[in-house]
mmCIF file of the C-alpha atoms, coordinates in Angstrom:
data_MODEL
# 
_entry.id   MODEL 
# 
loop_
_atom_site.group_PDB 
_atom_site.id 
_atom_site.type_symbol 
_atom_site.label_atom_id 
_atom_site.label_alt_id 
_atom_site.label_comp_id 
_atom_site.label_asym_id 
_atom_site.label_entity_id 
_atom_site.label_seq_id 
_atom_site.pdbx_PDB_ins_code 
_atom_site.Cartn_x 
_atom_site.Cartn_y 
_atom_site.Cartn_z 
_atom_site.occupancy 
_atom_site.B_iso_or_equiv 
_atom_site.pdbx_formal_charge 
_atom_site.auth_seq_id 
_atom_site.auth_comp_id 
_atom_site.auth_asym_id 
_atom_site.auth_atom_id 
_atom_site.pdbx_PDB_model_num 
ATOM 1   C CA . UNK A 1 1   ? 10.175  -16.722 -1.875  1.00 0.00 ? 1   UNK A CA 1 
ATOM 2   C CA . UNK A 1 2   ? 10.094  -13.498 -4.171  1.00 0.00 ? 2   UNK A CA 1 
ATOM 3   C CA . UNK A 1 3   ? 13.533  -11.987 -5.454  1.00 0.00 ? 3   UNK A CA 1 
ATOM 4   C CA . UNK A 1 4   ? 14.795  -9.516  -2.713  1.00 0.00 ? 4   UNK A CA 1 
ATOM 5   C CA . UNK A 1 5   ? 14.167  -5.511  -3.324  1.00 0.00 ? 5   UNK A CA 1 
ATOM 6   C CA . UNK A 1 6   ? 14.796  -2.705  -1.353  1.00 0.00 ? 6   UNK A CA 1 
ATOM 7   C CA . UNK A 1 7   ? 12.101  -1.700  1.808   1.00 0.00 ? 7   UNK A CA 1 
ATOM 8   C CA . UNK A 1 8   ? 9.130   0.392   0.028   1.00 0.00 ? 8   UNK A CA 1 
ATOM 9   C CA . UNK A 1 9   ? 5.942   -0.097  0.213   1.00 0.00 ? 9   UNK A CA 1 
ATOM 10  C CA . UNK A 1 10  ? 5.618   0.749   -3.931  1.00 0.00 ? 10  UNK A CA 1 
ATOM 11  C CA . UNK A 1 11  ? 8.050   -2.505  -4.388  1.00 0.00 ? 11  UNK A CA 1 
ATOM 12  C CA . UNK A 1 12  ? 5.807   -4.857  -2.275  1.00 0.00 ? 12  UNK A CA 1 
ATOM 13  C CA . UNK A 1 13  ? 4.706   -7.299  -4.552  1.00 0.00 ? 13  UNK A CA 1 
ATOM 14  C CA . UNK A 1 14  ? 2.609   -10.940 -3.980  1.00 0.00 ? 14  UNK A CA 1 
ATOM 15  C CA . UNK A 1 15  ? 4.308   -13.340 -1.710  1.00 0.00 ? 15  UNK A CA 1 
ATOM 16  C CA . UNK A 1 16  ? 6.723   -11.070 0.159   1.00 0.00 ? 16  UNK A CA 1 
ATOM 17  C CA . UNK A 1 17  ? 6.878   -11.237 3.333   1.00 0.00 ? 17  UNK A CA 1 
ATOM 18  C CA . UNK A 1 18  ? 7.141   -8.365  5.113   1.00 0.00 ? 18  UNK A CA 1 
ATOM 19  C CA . UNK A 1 19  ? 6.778   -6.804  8.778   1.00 0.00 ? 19  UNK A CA 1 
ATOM 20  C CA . UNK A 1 20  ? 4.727   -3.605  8.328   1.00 0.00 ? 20  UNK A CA 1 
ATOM 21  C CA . UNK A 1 21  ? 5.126   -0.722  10.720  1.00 0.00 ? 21  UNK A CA 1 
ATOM 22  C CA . UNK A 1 22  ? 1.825   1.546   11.043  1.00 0.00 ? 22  UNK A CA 1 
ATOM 23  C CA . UNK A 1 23  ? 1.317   5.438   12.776  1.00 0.00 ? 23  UNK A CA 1 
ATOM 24  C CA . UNK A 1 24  ? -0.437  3.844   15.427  1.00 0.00 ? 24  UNK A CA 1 
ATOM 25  C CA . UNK A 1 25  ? 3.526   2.536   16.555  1.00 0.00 ? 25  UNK A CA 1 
ATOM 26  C CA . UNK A 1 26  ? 1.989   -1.001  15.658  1.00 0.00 ? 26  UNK A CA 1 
ATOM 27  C CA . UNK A 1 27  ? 3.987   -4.153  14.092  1.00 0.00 ? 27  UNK A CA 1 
ATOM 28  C CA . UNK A 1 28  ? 2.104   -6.827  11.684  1.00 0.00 ? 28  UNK A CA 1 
ATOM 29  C CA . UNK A 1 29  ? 4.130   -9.650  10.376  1.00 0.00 ? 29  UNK A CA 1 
ATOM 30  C CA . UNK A 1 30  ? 1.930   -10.446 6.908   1.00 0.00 ? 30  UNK A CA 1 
ATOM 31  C CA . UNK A 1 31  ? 2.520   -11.730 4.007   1.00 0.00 ? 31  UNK A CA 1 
ATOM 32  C CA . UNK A 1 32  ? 1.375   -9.946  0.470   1.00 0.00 ? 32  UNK A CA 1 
ATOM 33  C CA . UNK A 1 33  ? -1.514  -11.952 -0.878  1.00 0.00 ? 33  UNK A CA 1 
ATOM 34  C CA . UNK A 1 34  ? -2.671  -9.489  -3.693  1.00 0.00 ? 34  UNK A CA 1 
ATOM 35  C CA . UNK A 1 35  ? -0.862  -6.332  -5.337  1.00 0.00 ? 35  UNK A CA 1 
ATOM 36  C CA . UNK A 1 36  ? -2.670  -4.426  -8.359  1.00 0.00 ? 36  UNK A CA 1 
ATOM 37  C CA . UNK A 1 37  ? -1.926  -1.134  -10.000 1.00 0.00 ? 37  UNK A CA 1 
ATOM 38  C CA . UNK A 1 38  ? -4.096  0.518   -12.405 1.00 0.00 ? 38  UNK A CA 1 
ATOM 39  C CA . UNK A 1 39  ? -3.441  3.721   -14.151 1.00 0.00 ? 39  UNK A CA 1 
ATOM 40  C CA . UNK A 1 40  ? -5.767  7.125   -14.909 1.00 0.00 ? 40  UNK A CA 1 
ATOM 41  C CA . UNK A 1 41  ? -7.439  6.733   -18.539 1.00 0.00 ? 41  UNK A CA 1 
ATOM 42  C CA . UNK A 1 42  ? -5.049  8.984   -19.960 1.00 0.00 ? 42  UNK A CA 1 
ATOM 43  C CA . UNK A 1 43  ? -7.916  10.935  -22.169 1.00 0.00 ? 43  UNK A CA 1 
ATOM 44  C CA . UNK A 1 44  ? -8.901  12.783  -18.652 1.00 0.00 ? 44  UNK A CA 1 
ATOM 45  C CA . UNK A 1 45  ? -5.766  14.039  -18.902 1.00 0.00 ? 45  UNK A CA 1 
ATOM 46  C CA . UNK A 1 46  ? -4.964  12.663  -15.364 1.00 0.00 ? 46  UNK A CA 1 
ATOM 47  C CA . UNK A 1 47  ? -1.310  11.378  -15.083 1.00 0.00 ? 47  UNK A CA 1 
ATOM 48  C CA . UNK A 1 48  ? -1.805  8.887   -11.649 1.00 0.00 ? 48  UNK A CA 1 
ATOM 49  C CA . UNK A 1 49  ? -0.951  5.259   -10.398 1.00 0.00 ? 49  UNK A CA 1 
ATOM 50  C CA . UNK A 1 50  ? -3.407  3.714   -7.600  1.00 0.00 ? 50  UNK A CA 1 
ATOM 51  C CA . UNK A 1 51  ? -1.455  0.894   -6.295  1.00 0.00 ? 51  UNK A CA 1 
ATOM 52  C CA . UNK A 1 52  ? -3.810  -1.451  -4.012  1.00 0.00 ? 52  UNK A CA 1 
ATOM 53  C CA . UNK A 1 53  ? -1.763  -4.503  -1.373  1.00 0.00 ? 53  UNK A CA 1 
ATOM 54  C CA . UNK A 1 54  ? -4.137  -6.966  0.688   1.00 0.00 ? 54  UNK A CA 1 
ATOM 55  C CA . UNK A 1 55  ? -2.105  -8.867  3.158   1.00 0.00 ? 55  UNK A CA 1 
ATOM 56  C CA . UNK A 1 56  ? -2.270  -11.451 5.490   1.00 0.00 ? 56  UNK A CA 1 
ATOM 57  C CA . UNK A 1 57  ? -0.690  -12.479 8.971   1.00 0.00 ? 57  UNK A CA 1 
ATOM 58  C CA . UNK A 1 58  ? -2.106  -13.363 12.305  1.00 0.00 ? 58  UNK A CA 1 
ATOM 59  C CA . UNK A 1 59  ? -5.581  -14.400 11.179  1.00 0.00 ? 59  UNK A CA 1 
ATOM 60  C CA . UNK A 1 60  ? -6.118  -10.747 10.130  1.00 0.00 ? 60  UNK A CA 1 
ATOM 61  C CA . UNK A 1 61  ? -6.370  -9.484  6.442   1.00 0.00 ? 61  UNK A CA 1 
ATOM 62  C CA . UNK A 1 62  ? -5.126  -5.713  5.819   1.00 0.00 ? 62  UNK A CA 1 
ATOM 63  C CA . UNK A 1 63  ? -5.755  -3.468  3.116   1.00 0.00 ? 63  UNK A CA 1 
ATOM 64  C CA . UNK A 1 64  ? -3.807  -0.709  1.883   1.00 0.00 ? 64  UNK A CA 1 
ATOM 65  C CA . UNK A 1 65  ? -3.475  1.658   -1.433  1.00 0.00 ? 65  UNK A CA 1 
ATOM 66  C CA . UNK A 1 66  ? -1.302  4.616   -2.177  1.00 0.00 ? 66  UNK A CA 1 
ATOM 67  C CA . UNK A 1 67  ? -2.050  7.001   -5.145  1.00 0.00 ? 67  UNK A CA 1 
ATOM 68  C CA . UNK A 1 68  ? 0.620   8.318   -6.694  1.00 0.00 ? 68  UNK A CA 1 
ATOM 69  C CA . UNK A 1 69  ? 0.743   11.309  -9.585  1.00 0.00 ? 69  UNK A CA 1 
ATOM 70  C CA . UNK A 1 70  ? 1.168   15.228  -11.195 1.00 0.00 ? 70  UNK A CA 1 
ATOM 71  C CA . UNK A 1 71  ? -1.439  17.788  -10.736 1.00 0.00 ? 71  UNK A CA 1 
ATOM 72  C CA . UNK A 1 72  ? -3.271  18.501  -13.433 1.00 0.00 ? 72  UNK A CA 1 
ATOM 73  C CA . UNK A 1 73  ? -5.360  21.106  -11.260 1.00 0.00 ? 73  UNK A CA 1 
ATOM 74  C CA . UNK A 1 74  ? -3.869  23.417  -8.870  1.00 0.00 ? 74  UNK A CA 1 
ATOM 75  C CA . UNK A 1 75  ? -7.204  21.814  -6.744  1.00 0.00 ? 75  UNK A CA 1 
ATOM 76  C CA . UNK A 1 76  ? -5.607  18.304  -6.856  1.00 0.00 ? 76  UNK A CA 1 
ATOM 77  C CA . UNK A 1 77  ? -4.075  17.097  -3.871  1.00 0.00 ? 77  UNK A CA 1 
ATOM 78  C CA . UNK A 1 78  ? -0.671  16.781  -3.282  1.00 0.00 ? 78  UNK A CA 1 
ATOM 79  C CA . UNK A 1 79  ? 1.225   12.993  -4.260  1.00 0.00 ? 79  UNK A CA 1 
ATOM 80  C CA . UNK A 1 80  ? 1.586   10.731  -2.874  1.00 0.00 ? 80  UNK A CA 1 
ATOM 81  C CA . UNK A 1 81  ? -1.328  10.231  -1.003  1.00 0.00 ? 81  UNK A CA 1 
ATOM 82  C CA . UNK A 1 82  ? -1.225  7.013   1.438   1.00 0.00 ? 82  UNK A CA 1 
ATOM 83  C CA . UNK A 1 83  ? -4.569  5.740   2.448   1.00 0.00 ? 83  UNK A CA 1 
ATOM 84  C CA . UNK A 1 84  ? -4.857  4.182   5.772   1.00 0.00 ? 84  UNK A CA 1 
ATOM 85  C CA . UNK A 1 85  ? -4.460  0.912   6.143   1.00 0.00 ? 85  UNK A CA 1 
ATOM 86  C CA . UNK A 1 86  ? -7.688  -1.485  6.865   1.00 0.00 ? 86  UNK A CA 1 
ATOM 87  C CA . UNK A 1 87  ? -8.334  -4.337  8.792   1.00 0.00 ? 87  UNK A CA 1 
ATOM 88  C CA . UNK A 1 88  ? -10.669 -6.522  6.582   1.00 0.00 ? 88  UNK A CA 1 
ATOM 89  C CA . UNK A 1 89  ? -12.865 -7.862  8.871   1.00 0.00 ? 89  UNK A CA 1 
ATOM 90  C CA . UNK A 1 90  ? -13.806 -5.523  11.034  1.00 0.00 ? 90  UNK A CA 1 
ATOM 91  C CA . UNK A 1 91  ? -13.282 -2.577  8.541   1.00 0.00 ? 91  UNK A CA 1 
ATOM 92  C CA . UNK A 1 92  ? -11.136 -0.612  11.474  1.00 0.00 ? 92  UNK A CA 1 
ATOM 93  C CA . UNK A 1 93  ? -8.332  1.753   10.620  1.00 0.00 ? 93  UNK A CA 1 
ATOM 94  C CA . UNK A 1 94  ? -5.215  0.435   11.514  1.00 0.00 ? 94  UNK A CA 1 
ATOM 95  C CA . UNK A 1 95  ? -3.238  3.711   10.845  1.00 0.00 ? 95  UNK A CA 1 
ATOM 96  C CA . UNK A 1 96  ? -0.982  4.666   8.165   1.00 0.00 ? 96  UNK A CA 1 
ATOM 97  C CA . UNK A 1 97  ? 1.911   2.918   6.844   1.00 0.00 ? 97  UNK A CA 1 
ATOM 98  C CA . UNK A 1 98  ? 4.851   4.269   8.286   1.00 0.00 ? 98  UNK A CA 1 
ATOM 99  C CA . UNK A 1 99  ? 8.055   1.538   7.756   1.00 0.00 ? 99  UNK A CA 1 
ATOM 100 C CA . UNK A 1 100 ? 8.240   -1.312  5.631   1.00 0.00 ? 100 UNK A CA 1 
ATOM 101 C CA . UNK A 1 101 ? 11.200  -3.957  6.191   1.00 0.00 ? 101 UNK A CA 1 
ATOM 102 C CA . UNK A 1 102 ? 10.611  -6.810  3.401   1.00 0.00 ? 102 UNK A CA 1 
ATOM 103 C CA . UNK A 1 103 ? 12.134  -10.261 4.174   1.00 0.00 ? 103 UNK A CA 1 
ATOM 104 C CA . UNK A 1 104 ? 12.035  -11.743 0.826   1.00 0.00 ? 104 UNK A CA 1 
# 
């Protein structure tokens, strides 16, 4: 079991179990399987985080990524920007993210 932090998605790390609440006013009891986070190359001059989760539960596997960052344009959208969650398999939206309760 991982060591216990508080219910955000950002602090969702491998082998957490969680139950994951999505826009779509759906529940998913998964477990975190893979967590990555890679930074901008900072000679672009782009200051941003992507943060990608694959999880696991119920025989399904779900994606999801949140970018977070500063403008460096006034065109660059506005951070954080959560990306909707997949469904592996059949590569169907399963909404957004909208609560995250992590059980350890």
């Amino acid at each position: 079991m991982a060591e216990e932090h508080t219910d955000d998605l950002r602090n969702v790390r491998e082998e957490d179990d969680l139950t994951i609440t999505t826009s779509l006013d759906e529940k998913y009891l998964v477990e975190c399987i893979f967590y990555d986070m890679s930074q901008a190359d900072p000679r672009s001059g782009k200051v941003r985080e992507t943060r990608m989760w694959e999880f696991v539960g119920n025989g399904r596997t779900l994606r999801a990524s949140v970018v977070d960052g500063l403008k460096s344009s006034e065109d660059d959208p506005d951070f954080p920007i959560h990306n909707e969650v997949w469904e592996q398999e059949s590569e169907e939206s399963i909404g957004y993210i909208t609560d995250v309760r992590i059980h350890g």
